[in-house]
C-alpha positions in Angstrom: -40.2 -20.4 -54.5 -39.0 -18.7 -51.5 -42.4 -16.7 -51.2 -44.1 -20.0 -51.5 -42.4 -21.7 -48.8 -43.2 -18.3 -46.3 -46.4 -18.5 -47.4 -46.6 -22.0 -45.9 -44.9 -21.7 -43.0 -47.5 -19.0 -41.7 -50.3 -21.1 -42.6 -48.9 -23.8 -40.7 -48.5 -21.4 -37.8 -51.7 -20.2 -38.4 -53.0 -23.5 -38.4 -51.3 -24.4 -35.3 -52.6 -21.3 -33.5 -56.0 -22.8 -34.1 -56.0 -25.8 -33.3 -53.8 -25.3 -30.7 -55.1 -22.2 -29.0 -57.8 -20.9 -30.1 -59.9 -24.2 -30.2 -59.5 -24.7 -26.7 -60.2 -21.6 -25.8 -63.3 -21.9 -27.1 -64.0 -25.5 -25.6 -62.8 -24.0 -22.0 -65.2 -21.3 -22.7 -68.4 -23.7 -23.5 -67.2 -26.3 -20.9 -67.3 -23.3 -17.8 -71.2 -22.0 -19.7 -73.9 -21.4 -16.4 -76.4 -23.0 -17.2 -79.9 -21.8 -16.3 -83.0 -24.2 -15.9 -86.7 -22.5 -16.7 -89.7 -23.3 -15.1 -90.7 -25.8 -18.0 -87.1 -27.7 -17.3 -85.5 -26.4 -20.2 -81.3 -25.7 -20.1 -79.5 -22.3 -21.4 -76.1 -22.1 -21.6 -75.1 -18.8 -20.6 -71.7 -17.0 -21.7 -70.3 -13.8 -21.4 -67.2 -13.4 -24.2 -67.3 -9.7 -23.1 -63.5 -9.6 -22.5 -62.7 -12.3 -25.4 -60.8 -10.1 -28.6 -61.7 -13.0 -31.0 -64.6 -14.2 -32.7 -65.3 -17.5 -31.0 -68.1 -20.1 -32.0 -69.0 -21.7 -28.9 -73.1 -21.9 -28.7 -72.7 -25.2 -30.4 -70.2 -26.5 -28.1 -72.1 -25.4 -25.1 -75.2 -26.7 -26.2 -73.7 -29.9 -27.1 -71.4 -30.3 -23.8 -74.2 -29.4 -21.3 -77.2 -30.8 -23.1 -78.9 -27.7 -23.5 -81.9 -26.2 -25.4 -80.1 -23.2 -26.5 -76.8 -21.3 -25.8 -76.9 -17.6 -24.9 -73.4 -15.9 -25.4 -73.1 -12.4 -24.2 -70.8 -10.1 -26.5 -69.9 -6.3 -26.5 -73.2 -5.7 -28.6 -75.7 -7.7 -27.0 -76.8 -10.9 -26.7 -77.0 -13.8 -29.2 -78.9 -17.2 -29.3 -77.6 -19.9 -30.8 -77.0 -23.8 -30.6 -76.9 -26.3 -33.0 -79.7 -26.6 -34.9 -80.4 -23.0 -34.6 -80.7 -22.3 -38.0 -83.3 -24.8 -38.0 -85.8 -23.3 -37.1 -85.7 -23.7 -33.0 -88.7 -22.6 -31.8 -87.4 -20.0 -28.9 -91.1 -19.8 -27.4 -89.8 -21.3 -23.9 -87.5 -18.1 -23.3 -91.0 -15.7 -23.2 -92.4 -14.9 -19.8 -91.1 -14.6 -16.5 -88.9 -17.5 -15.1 -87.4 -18.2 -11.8 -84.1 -19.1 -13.8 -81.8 -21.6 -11.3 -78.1 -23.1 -11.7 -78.0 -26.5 -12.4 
């Protein structure tokens, strides 16, 4: 029993990291996203998470804070676009070409 219970006291912990810290990290993270305008009027959130340690799932977030088309989240080995329906076939044609990007 006594492995048990310290079993469940570090996923409480754990759990409370998340929610605690980690979550709001992330919705800092998305809330503070530039966001850049195309010429046909349509919203990227940009983030860099360079510096972040963690994995962090923010695109959504972004995307859904700011209103935007897509979220573009910078890490160590590139660049990733995501959002929330991403995986649903987003058609991504608006980022070809040359834009005069501008902050909203």
């Amino acid at each position: 029993m006594h492995q048990e219970a310290k079993f469940r006291a570090e996923q409480k912990a754990l759990s409370r990291w998340y929610f605690d810290i980690h979550v709001q990290n992330e919705r800092e993270i998305a809330s503070k996203a530039e966001i850049l305008t195309t010429l046909q009027g349509r919203k990227v959130a940009w983030m860099d998470i360079r510096a972040w340690r963690e994995h962090l799932n923010v695109a959504g977030l972004a995307v859904e804070m700011h209103d935007a088309d897509v979220a573009a989240t910078v890490i160590l080995g590139g660049v990733l676009l995501g959002g929330q329906s991403i995986d649903q076939g987003l058609d991504l044609s608006f980022l070809h070409g040359e834009h005069m990007l501008g902050l909203r």
